[in-house]
Structures are given as C-alpha cells and as structure tokens.
mmCIF file of the C-alpha atoms, coordinates in Angstrom:
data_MODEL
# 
_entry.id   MODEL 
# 
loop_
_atom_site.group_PDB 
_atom_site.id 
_atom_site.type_symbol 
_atom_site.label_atom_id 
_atom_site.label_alt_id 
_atom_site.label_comp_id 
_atom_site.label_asym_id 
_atom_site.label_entity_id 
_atom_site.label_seq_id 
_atom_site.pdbx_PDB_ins_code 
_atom_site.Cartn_x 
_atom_site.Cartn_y 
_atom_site.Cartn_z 
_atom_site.occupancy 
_atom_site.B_iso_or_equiv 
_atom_site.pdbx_formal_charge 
_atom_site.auth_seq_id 
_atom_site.auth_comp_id 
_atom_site.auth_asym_id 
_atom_site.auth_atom_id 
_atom_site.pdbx_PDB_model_num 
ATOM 1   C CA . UNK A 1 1   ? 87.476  114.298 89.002  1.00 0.00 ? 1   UNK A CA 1 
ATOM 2   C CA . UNK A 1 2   ? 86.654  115.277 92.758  1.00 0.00 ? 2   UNK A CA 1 
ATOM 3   C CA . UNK A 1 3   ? 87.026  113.180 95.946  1.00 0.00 ? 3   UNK A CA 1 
ATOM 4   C CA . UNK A 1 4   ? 85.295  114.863 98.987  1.00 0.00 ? 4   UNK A CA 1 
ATOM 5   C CA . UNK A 1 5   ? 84.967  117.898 97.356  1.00 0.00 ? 5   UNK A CA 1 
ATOM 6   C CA . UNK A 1 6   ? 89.080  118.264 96.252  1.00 0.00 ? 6   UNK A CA 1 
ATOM 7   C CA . UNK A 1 7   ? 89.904  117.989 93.030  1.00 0.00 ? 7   UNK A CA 1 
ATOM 8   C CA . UNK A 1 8   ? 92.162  114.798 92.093  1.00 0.00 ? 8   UNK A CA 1 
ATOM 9   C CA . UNK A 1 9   ? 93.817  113.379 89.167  1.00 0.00 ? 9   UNK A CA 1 
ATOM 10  C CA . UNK A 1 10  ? 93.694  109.802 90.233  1.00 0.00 ? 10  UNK A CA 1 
ATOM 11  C CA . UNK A 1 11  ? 92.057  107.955 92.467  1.00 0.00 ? 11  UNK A CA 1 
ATOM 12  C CA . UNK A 1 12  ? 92.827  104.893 94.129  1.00 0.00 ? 12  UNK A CA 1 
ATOM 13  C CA . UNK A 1 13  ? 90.800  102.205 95.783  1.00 0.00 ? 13  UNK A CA 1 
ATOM 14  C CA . UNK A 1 14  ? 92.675  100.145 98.334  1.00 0.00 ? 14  UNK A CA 1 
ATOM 15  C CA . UNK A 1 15  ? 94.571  101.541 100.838 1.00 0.00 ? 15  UNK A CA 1 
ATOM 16  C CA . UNK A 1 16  ? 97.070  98.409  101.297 1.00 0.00 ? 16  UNK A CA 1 
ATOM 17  C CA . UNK A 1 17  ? 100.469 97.865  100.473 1.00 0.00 ? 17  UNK A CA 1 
ATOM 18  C CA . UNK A 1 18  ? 99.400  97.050  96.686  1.00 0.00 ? 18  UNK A CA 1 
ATOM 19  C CA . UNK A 1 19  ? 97.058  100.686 96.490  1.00 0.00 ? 19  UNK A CA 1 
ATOM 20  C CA . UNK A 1 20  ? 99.690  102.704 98.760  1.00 0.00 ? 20  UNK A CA 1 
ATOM 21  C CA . UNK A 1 21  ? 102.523 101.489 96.271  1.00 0.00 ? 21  UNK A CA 1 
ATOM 22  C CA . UNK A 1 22  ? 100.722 103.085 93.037  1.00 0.00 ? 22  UNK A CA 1 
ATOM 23  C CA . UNK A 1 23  ? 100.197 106.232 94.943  1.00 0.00 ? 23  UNK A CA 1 
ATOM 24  C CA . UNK A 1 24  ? 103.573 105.892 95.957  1.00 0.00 ? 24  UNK A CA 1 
ATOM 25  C CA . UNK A 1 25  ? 105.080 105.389 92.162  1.00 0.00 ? 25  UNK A CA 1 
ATOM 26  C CA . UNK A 1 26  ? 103.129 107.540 90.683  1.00 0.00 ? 26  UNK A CA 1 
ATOM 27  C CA . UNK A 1 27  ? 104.070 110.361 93.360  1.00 0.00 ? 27  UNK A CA 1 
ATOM 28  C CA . UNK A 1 28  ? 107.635 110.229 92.604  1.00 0.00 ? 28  UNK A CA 1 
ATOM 29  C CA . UNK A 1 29  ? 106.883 110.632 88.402  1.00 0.00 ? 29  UNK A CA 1 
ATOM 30  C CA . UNK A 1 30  ? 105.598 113.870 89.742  1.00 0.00 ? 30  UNK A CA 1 
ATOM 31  C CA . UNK A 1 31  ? 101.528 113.269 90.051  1.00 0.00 ? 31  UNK A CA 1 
ATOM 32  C CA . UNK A 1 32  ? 100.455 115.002 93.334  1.00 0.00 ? 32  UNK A CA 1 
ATOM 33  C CA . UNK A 1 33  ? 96.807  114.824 93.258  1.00 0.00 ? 33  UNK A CA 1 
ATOM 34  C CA . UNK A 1 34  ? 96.210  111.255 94.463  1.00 0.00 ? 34  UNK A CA 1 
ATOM 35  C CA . UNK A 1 35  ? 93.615  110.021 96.798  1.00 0.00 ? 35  UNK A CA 1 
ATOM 36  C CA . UNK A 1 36  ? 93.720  106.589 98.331  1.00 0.00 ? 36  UNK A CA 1 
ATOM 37  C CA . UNK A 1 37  ? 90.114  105.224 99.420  1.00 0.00 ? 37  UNK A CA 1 
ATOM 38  C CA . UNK A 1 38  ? 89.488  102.073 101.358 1.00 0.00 ? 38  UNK A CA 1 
ATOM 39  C CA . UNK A 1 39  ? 86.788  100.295 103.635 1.00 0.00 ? 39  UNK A CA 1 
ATOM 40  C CA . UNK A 1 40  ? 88.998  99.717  106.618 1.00 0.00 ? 40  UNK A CA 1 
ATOM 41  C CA . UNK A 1 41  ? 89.970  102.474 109.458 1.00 0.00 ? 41  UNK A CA 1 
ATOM 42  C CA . UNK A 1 42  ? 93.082  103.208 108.083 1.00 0.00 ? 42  UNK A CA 1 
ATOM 43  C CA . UNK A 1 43  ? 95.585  102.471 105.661 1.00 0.00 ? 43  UNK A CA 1 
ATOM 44  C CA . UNK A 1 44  ? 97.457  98.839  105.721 1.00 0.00 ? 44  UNK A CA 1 
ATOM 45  C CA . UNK A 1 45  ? 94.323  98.515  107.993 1.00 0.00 ? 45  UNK A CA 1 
ATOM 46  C CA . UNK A 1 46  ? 92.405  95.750  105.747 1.00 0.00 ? 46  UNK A CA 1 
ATOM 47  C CA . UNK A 1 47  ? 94.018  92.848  104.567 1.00 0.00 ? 47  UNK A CA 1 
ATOM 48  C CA . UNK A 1 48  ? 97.707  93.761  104.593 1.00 0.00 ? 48  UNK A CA 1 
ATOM 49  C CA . UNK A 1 49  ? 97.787  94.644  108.320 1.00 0.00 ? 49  UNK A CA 1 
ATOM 50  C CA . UNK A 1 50  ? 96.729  90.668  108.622 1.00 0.00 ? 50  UNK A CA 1 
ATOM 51  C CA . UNK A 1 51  ? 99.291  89.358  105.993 1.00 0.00 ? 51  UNK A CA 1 
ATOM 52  C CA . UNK A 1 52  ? 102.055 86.905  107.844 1.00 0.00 ? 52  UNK A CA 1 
ATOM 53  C CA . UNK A 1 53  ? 104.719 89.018  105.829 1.00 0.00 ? 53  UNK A CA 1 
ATOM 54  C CA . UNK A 1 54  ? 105.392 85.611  103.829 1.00 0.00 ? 54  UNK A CA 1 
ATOM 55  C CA . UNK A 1 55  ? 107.761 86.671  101.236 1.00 0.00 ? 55  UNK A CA 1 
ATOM 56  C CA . UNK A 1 56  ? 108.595 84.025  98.827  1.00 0.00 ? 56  UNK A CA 1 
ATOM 57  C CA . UNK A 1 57  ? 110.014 83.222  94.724  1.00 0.00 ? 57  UNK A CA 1 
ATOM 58  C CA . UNK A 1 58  ? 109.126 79.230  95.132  1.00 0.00 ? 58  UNK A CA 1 
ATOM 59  C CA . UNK A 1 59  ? 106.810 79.692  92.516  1.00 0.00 ? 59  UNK A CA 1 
ATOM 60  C CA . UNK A 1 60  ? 106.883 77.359  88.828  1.00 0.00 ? 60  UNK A CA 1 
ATOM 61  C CA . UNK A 1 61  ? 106.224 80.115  86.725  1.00 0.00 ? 61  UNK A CA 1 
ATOM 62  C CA . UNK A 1 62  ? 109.186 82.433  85.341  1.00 0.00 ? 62  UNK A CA 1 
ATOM 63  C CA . UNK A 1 63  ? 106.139 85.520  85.787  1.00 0.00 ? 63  UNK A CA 1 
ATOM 64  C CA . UNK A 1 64  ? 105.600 85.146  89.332  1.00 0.00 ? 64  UNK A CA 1 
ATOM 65  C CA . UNK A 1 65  ? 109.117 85.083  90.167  1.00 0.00 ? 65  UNK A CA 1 
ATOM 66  C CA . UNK A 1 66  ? 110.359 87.658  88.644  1.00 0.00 ? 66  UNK A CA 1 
ATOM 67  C CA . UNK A 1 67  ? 107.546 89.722  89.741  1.00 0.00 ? 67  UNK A CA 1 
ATOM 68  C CA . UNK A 1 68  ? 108.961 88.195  93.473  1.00 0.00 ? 68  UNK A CA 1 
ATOM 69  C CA . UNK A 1 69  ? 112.275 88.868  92.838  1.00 0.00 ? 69  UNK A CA 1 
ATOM 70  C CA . UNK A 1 70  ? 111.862 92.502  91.671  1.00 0.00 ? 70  UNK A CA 1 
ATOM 71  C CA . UNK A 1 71  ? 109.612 93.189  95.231  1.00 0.00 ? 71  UNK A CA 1 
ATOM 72  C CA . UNK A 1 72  ? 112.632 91.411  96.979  1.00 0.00 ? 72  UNK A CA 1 
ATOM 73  C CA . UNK A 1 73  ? 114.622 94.266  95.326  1.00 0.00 ? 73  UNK A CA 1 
ATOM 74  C CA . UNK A 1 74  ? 112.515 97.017  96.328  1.00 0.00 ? 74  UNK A CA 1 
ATOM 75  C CA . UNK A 1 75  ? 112.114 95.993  99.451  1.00 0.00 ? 75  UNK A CA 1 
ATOM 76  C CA . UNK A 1 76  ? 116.052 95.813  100.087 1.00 0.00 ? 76  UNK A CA 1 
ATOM 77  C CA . UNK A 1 77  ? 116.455 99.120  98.347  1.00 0.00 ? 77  UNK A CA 1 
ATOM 78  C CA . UNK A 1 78  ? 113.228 100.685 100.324 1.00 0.00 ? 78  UNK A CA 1 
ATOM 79  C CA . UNK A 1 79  ? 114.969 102.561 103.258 1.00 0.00 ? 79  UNK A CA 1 
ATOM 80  C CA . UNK A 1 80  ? 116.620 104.214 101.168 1.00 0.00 ? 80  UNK A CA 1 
ATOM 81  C CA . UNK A 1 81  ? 114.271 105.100 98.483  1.00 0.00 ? 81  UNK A CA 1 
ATOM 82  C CA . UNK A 1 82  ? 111.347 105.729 100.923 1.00 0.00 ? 82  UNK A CA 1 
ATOM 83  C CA . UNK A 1 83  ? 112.809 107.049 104.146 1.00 0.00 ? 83  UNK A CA 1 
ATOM 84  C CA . UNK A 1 84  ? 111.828 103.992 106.517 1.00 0.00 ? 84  UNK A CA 1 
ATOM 85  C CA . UNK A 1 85  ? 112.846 100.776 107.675 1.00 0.00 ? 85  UNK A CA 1 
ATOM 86  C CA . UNK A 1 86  ? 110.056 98.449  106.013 1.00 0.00 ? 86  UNK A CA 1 
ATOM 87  C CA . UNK A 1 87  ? 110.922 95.681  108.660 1.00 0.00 ? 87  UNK A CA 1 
ATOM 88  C CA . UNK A 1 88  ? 111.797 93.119  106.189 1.00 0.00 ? 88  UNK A CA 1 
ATOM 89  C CA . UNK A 1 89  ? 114.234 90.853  107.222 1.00 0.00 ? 89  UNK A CA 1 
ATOM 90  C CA . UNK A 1 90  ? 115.084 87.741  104.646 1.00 0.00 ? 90  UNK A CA 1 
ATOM 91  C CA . UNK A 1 91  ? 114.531 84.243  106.540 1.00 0.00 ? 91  UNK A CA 1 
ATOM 92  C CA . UNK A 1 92  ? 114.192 81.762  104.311 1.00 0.00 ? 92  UNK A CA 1 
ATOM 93  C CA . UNK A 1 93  ? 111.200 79.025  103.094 1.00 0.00 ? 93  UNK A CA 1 
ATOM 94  C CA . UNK A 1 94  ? 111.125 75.552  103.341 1.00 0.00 ? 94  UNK A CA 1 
ATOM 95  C CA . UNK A 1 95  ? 109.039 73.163  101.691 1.00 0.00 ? 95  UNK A CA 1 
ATOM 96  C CA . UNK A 1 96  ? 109.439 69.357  102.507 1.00 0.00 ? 96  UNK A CA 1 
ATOM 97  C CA . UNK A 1 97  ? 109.191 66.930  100.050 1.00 0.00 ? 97  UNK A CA 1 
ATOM 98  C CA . UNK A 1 98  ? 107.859 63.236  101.612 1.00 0.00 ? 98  UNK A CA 1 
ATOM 99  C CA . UNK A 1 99  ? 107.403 61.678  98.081  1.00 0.00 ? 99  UNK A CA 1 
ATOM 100 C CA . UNK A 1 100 ? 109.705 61.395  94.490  1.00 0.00 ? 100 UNK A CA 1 
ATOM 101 C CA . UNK A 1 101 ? 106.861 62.767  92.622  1.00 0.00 ? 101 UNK A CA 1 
ATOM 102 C CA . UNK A 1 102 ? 106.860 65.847  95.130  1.00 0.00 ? 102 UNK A CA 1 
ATOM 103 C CA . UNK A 1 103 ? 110.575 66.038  94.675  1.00 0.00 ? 103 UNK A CA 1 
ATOM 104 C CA . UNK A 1 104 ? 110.606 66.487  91.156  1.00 0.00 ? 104 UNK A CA 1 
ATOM 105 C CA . UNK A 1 105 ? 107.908 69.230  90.641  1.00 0.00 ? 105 UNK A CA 1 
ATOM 106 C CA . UNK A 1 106 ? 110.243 70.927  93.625  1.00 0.00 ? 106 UNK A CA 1 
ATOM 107 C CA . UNK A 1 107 ? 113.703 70.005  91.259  1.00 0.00 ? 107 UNK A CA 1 
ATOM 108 C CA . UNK A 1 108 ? 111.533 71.308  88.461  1.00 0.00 ? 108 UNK A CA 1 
ATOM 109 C CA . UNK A 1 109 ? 110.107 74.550  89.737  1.00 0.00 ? 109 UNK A CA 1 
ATOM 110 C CA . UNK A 1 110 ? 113.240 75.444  90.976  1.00 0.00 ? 110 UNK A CA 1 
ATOM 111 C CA . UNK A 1 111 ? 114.997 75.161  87.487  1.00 0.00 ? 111 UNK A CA 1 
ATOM 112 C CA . UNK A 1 112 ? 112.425 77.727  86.600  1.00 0.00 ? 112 UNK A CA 1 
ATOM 113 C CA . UNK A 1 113 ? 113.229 79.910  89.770  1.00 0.00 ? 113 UNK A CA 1 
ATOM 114 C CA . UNK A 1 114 ? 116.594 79.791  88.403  1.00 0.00 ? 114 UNK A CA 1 
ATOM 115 C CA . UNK A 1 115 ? 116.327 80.861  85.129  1.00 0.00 ? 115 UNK A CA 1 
ATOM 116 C CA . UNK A 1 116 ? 114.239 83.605  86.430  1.00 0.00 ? 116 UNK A CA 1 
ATOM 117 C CA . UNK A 1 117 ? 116.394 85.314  88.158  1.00 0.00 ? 117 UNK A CA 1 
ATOM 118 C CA . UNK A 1 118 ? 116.576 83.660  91.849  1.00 0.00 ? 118 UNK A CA 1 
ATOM 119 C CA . UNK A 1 119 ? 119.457 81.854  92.053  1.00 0.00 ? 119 UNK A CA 1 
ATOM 120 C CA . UNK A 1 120 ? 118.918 81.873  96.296  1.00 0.00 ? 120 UNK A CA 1 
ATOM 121 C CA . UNK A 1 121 ? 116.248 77.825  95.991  1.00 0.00 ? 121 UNK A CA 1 
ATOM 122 C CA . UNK A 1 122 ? 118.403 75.244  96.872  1.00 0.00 ? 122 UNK A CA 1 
ATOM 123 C CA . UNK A 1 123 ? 117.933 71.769  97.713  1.00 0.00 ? 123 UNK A CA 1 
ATOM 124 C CA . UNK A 1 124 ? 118.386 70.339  101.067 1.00 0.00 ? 124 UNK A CA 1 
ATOM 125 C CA . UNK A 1 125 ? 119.431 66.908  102.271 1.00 0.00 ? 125 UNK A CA 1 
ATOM 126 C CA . UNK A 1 126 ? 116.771 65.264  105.248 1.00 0.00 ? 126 UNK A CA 1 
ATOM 127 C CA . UNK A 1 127 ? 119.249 66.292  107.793 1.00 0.00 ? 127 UNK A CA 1 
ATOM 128 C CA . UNK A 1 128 ? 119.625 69.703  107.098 1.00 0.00 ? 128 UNK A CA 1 
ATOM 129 C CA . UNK A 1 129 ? 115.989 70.042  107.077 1.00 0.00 ? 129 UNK A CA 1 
ATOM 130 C CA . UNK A 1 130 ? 116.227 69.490  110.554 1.00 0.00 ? 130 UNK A CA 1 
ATOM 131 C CA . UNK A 1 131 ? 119.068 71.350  111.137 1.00 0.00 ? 131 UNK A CA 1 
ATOM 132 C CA . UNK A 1 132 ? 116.724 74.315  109.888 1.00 0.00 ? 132 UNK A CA 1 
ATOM 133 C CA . UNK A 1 133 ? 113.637 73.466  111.672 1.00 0.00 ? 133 UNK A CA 1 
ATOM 134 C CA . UNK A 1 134 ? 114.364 70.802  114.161 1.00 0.00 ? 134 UNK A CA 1 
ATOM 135 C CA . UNK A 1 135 ? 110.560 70.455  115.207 1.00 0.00 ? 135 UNK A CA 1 
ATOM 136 C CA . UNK A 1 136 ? 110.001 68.983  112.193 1.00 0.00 ? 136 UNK A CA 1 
ATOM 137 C CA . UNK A 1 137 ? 109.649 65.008  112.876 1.00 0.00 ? 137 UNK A CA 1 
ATOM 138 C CA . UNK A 1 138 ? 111.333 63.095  110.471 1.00 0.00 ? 138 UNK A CA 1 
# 
C-alpha cells in the first residue's frame, strides 16, 4: 500500500487523539510505516483540539468504565511512557441529583463503577455539594 507515493504498512484515518494513539501503539510493537490522514490542518486539529478535556468513569455500564479507567491509567503513566506532560490534571465530576428516582440510578450506576474497577464515585451530602461548587443554588 502507498500514501503519497511512500510505501506504508498501515494507514490511518483520523489524526485525533483516538487515530494518533493507534499509530502510537502500534509504533512501539515495532511497525514504522504508519501514515496518519485527516481533513483538518493538522493533527488534534479536528474534533479533539475542541474537546473540553472532560474525563470521566460515571458511566452504568462495567464496559465503559473500565475502558475509562484504563485511559485514566495511561494518562497518569503517559509522561513517562511518551516523553510529555499530557496536561491532565484529575478534578473531579459532579452530578446533582434533585429527585429519589435520580438518586437511585446515581446509587446504582455507581455500584457498577465500583465493581468495575473505580472505587474514586462517591456520594455527597447537599452541603458538600456546595462546598464543591458553591455557585450552585440550592
């Protein structure tokens, strides 16, 4: 296979953080003819250079959070592995729960986040909700 003319053994459409992490894996098991292609100007360019940096596990299904908690790890371990400071600093999410029936699907998703390996959710009480974001109104 040839991209612009070069040889290459894989190609790779999407330049972001999800394309740039293949190329990135399958670098270090030793394949070195790897082309990244991708609509925008450069790469992390399209949709990741607009991404929030939202990081979260408060998900309700045991996939998607361990998927979450295995990027988590990666991106602790990534200056170290990579060579750069990815800029990830751990904050915290917060949802607020105004109704029972809210509460419980919270109470019950995190029971899942739990036994998926994130034992970080944690219920709050109303007053440390503002404690954490006091411009929330209560």
């Amino acid at each position: 296979m040839t991209a612009r003319g070069r040889p290459v053994d894989v190609v790779i459409v999407g330049a972001g953080v999800m394309g740039s992490s293949v190329a990135w894996h399958l670098a270090v098991q030793g394949v070195r003819r790897i082309r990244l292609l991708d609509r925008a100007t450069a790469p992390g360019a399209g949709s990741t250079g607009r991404a929030t940096g939202g990081f979260r596990v408060q998900y309700d299904t045991a996939a998607n959070v361990r998927l979450s908690v295995r990027s988590r790890e990666k991106l602790l371990a990534f200056e170290e592995e990579v060579g750069a400071d990815p800029e990830y600093r751990p904050r915290g999410y917060l949802f607020v729960a105004r109704r029972a029936d809210d509460l419980a699907l919270l109470r019950e998703a995190q029971a899942v986040q739990h036994g998926a390996g994130a034992p970080w959710p944690r219920e709050v009480s109303a007053e440390e909700v503002l404690a954490l974001n006091p411009a929330l109104v209560p």
